[in-house]
ROTITI-476309 format. One record per atom (N, C-alpha, C): residue number from 1; x, y, z. Coordinates in nm, 4 decimals, decimal comma. Layout:
REM ROTITI-476309
<pt num="NUM" px="X" py="Y" pz="Z"/>
...
END
This chain:
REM ROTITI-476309
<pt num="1" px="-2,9310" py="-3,6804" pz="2,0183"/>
<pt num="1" px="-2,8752" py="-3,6490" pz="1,8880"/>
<pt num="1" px="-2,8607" py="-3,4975" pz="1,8736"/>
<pt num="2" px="-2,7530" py="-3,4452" pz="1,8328"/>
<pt num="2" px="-2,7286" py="-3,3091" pz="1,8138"/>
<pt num="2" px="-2,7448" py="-3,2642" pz="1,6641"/>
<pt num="3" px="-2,7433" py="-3,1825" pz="1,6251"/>
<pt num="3" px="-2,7933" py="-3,1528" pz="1,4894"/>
<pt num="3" px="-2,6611" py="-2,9741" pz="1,4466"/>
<pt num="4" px="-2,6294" py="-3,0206" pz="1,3898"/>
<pt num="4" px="-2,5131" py="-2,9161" pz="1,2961"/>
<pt num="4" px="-2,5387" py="-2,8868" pz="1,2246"/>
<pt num="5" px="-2,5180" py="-2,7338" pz="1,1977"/>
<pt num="5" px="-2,5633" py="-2,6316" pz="1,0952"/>
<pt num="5" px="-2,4226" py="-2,6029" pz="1,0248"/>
<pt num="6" px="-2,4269" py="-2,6456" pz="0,8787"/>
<pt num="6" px="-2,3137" py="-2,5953" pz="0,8433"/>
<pt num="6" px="-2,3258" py="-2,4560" pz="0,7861"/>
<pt num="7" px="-2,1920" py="-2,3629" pz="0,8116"/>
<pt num="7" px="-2,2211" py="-2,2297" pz="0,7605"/>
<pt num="7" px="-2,0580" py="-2,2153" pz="0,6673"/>
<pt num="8" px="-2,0584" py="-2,1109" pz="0,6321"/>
<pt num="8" px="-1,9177" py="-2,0338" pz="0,5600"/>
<pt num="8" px="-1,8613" py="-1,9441" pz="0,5451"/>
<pt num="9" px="-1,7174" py="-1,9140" pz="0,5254"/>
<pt num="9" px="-1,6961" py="-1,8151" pz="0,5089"/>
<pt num="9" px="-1,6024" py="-1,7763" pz="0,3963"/>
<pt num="10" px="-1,5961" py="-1,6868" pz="0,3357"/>
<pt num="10" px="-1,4608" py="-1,6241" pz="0,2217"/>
<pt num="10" px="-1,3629" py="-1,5615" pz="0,3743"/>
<pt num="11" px="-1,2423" py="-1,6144" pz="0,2795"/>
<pt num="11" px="-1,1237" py="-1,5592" pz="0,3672"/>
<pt num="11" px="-1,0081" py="-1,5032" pz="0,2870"/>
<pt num="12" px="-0,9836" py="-1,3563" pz="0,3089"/>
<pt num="12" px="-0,9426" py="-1,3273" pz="0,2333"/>
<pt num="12" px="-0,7711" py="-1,2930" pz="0,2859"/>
<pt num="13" px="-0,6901" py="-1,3470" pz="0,2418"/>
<pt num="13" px="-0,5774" py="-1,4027" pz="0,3753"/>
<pt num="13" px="-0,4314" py="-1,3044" pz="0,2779"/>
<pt num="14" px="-0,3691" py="-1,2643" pz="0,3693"/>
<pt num="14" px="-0,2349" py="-1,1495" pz="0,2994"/>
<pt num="14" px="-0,1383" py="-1,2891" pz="0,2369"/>
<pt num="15" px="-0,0812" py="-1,2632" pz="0,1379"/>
<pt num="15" px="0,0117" py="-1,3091" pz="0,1198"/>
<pt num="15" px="0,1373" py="-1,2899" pz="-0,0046"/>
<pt num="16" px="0,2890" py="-1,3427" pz="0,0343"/>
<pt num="16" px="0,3500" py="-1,2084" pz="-0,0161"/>
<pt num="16" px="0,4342" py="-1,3034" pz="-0,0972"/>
<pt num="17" px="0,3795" py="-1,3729" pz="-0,1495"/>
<pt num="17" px="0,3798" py="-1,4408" pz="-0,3225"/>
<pt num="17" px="0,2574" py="-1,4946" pz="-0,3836"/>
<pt num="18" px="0,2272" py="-1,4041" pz="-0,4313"/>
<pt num="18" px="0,0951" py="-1,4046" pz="-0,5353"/>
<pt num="18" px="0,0724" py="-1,5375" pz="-0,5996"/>
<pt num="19" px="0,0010" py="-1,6303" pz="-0,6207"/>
<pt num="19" px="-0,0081" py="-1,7684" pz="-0,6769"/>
<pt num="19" px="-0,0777" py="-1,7527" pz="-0,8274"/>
<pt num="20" px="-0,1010" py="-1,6214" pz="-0,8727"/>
<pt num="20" px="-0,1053" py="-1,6314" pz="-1,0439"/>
<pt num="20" px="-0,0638" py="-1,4881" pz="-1,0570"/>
<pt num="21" px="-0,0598" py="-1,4682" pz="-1,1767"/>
<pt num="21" px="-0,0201" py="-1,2979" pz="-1,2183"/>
<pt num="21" px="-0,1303" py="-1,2600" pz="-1,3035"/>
<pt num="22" px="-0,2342" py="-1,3274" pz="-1,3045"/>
<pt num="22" px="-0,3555" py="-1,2404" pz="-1,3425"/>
<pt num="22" px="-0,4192" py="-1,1873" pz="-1,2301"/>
<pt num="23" px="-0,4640" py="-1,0964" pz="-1,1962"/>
<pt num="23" px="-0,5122" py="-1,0435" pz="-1,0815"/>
<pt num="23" px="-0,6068" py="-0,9462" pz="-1,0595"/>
<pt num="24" px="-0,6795" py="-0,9028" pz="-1,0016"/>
<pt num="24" px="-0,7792" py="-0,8318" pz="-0,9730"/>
<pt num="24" px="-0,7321" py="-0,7081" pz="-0,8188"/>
<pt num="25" px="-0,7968" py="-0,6096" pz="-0,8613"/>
<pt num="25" px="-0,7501" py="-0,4604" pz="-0,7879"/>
<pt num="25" px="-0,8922" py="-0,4750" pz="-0,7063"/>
<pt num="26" px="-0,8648" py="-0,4663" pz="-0,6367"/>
<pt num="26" px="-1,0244" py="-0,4611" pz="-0,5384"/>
<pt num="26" px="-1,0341" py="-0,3333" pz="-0,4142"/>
<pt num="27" px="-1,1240" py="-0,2815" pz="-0,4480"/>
<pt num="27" px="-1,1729" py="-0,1302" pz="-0,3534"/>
<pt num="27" px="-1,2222" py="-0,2096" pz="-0,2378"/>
<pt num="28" px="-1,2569" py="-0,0696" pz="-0,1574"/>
<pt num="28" px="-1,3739" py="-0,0927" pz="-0,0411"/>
<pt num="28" px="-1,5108" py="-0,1591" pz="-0,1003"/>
<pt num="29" px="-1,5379" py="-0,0903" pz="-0,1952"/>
<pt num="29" px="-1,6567" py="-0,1687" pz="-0,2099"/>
<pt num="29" px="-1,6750" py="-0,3000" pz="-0,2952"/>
<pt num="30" px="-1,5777" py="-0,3721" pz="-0,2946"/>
<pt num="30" px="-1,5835" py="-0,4783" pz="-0,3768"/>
<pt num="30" px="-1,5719" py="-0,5978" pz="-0,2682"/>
<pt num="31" px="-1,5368" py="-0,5471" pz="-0,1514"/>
<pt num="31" px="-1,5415" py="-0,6358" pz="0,0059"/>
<pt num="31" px="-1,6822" py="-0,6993" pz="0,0111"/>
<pt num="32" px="-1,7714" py="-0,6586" pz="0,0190"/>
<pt num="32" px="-1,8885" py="-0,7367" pz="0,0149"/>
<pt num="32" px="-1,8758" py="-0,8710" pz="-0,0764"/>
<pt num="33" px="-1,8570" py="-0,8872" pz="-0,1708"/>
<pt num="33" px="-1,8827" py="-0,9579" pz="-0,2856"/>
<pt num="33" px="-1,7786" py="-1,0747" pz="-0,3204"/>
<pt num="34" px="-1,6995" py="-1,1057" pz="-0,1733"/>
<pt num="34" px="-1,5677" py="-1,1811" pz="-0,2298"/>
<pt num="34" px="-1,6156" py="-1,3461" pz="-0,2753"/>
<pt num="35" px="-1,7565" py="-1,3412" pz="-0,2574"/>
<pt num="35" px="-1,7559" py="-1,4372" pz="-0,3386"/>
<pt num="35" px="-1,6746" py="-1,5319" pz="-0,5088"/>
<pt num="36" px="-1,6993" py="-1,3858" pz="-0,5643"/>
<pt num="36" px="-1,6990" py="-1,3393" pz="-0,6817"/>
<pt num="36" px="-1,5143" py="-1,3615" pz="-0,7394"/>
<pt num="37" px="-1,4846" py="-1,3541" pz="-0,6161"/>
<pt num="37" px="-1,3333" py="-1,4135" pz="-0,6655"/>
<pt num="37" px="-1,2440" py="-1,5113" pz="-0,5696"/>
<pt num="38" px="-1,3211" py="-1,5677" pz="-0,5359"/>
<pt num="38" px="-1,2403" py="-1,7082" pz="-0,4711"/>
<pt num="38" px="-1,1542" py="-1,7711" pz="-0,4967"/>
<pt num="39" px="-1,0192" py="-1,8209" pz="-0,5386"/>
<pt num="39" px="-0,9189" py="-1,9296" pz="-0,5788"/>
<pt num="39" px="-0,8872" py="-1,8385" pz="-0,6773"/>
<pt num="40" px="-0,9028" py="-1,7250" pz="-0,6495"/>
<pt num="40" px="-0,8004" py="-1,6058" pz="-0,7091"/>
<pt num="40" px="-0,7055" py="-1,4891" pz="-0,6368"/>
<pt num="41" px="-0,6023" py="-1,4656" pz="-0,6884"/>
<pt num="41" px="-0,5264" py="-1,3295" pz="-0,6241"/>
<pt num="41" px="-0,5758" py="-1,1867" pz="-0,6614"/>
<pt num="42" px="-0,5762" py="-1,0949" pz="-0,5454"/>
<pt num="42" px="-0,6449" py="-0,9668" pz="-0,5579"/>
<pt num="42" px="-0,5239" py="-0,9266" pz="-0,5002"/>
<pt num="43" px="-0,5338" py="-0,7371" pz="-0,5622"/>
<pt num="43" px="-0,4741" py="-0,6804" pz="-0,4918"/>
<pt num="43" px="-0,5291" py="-0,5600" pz="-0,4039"/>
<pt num="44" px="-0,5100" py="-0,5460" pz="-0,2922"/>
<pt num="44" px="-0,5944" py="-0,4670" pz="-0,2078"/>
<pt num="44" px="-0,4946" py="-0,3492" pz="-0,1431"/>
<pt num="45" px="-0,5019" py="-0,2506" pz="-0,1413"/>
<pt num="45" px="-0,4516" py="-0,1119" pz="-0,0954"/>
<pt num="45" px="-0,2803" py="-0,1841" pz="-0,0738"/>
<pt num="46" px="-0,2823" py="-0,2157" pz="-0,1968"/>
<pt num="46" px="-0,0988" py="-0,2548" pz="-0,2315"/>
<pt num="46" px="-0,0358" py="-0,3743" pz="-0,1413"/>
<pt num="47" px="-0,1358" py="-0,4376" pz="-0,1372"/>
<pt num="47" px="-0,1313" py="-0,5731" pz="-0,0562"/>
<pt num="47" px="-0,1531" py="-0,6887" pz="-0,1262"/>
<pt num="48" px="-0,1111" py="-0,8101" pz="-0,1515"/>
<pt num="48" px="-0,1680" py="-0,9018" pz="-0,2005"/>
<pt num="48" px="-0,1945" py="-1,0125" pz="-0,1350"/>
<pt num="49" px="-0,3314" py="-1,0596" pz="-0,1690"/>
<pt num="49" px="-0,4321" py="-1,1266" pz="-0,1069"/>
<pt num="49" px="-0,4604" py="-1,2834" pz="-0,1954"/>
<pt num="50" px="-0,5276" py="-1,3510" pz="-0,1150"/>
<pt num="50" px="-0,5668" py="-1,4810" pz="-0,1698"/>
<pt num="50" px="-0,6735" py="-1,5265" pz="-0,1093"/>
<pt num="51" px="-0,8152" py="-1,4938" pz="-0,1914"/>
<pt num="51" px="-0,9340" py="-1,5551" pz="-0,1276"/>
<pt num="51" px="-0,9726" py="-1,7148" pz="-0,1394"/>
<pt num="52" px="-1,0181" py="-1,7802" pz="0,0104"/>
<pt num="52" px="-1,0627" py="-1,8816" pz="-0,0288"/>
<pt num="52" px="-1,1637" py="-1,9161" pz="0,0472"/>
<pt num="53" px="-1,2498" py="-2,0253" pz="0,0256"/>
<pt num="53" px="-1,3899" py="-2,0280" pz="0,0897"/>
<pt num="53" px="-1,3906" py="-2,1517" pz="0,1977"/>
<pt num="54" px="-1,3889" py="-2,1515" pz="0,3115"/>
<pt num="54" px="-1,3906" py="-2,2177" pz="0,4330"/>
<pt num="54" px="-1,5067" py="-2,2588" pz="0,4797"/>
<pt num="55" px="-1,5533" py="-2,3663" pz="0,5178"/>
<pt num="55" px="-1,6730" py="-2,3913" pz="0,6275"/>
<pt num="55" px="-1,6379" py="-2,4581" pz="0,7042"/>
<pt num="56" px="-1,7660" py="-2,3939" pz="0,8871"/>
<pt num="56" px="-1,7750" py="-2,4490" pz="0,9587"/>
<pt num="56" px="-1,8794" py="-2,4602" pz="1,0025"/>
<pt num="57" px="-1,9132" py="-2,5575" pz="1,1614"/>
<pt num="57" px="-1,9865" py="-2,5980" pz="1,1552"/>
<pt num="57" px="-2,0241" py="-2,5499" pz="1,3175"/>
<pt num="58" px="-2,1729" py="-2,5096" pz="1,3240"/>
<pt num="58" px="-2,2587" py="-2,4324" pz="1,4115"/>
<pt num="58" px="-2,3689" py="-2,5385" pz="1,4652"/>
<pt num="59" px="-2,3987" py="-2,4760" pz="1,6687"/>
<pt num="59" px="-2,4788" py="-2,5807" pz="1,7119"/>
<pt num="59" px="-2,6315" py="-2,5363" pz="1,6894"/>
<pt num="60" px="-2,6097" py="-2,4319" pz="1,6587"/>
<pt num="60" px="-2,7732" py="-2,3431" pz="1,6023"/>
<pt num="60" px="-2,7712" py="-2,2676" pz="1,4769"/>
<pt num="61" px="-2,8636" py="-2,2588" pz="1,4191"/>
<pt num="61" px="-2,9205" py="-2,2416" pz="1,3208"/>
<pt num="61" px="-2,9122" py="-2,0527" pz="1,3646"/>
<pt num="62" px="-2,9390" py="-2,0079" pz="1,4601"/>
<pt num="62" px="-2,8772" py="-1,8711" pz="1,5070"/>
<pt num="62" px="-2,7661" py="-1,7868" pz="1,4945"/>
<pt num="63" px="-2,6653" py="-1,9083" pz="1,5287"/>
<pt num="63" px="-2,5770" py="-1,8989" pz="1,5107"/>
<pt num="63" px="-2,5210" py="-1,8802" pz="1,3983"/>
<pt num="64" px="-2,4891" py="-1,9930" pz="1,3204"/>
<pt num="64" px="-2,4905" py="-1,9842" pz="1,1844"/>
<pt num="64" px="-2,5386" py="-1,8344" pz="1,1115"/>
<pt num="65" px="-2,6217" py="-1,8120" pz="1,1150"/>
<pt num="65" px="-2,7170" py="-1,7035" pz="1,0454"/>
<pt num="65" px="-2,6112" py="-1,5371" pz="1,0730"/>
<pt num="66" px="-2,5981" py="-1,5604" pz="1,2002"/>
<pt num="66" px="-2,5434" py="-1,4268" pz="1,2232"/>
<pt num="66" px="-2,3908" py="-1,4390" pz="1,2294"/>
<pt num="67" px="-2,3288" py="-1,5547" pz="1,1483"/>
<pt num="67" px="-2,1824" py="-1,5501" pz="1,1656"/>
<pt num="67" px="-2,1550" py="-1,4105" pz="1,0278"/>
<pt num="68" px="-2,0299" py="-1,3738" pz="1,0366"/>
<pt num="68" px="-1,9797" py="-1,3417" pz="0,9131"/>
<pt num="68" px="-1,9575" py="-1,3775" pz="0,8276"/>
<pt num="69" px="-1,9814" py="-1,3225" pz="0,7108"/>
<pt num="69" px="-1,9385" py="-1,4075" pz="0,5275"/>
<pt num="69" px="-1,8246" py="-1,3933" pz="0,5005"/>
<pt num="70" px="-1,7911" py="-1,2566" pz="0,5355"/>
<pt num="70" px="-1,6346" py="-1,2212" pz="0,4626"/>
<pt num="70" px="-1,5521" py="-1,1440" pz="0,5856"/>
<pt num="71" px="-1,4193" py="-1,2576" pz="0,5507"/>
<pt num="71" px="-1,3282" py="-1,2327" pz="0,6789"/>
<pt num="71" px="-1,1907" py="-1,1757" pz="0,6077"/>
<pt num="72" px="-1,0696" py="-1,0772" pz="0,6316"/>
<pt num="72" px="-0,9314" py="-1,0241" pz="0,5860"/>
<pt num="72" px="-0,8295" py="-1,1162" pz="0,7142"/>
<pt num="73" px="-0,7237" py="-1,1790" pz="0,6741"/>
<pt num="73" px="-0,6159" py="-1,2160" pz="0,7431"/>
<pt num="73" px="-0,5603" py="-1,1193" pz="0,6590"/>
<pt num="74" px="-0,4439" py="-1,0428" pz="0,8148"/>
<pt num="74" px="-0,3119" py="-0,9869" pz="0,7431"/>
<pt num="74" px="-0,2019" py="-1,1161" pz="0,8333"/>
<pt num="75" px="-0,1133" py="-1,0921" pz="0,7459"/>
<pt num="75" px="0,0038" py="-1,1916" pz="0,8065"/>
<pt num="75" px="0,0329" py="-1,1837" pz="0,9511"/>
<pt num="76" px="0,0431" py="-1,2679" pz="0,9947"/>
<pt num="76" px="0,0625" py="-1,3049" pz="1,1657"/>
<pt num="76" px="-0,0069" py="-1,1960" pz="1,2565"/>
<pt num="77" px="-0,1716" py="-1,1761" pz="1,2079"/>
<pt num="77" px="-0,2619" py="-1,0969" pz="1,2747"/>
<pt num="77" px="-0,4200" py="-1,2151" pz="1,2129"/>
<pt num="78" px="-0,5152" py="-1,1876" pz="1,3483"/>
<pt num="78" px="-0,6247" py="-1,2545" pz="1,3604"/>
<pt num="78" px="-0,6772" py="-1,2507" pz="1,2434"/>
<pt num="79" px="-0,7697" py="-1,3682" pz="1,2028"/>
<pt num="79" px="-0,8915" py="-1,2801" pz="1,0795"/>
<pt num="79" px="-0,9534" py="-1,1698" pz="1,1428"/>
<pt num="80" px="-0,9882" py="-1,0653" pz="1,0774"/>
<pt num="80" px="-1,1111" py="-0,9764" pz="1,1387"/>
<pt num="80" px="-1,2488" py="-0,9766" pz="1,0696"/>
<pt num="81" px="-1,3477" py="-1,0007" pz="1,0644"/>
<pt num="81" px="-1,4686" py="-0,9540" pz="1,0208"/>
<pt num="81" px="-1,5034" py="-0,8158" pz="0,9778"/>
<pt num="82" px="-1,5189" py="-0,8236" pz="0,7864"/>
<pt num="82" px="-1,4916" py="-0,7180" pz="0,7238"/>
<pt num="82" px="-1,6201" py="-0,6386" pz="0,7691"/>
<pt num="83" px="-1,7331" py="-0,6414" pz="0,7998"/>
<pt num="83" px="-1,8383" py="-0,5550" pz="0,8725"/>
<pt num="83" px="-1,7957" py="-0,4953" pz="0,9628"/>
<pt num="84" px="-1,6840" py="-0,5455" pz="1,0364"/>
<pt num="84" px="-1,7096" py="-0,4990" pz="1,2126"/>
<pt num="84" px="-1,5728" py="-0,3938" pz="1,1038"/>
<pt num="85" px="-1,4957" py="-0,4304" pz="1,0411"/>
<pt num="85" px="-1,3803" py="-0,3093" pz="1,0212"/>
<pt num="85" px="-1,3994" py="-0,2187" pz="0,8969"/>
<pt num="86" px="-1,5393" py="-0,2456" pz="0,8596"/>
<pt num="86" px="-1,6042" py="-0,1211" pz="0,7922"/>
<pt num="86" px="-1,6663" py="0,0049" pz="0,8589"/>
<pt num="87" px="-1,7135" py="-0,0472" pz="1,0206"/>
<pt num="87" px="-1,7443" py="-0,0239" pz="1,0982"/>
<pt num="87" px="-1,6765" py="0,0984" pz="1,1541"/>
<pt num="88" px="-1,5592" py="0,0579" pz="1,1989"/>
<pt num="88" px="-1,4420" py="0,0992" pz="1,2294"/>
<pt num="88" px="-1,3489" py="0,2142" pz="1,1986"/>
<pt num="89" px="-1,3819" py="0,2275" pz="1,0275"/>
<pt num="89" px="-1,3955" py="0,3248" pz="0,9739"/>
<pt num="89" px="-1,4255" py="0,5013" pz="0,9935"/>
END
């Protein structure tokens, strides 16, 4: 018997029709926290975005733990992991 760890992530994905016109302006430092606006449109350094919350599923509990929380899609480019491109910085 194998045993699965489910984990998650916010994804915060480009896209270039906004799905409401109430919206939120979001800095660098509001990247941590995309909890906080999920199944909403942000706008990010004149980009507009659409966060939503994804899970998957991990064969360790290790794993899981050290995945990333918060991921950026730009259009027809990978997600990246917003740590590693704070990093980057």
């Amino acid at each position: 018997m194998i045993t699965m760890y489910e984990g998650g992530r916010y994804l915060m994905k480009e896209t270039k029709q906004p799905k409401y016109l109430d919206f939120f302006d979001l800095e660098d430092k509001h990247l941590s926290v995309l909890a906080v606006y999920v199944d909403q449109t942000v706008r990010y350094k004149n980009k507009w975005f659409f966060i939503t919350y994804k899970t998957k599923l991990f064969y360790s509990k290790k794993d899981r733990d050290n995945y990333a929380e918060n991921w950026i899609k730009y259009l027809y480019k990978q997600p990246i992991n917003l740590t590693k491109q704070e990093e980057i910085r």
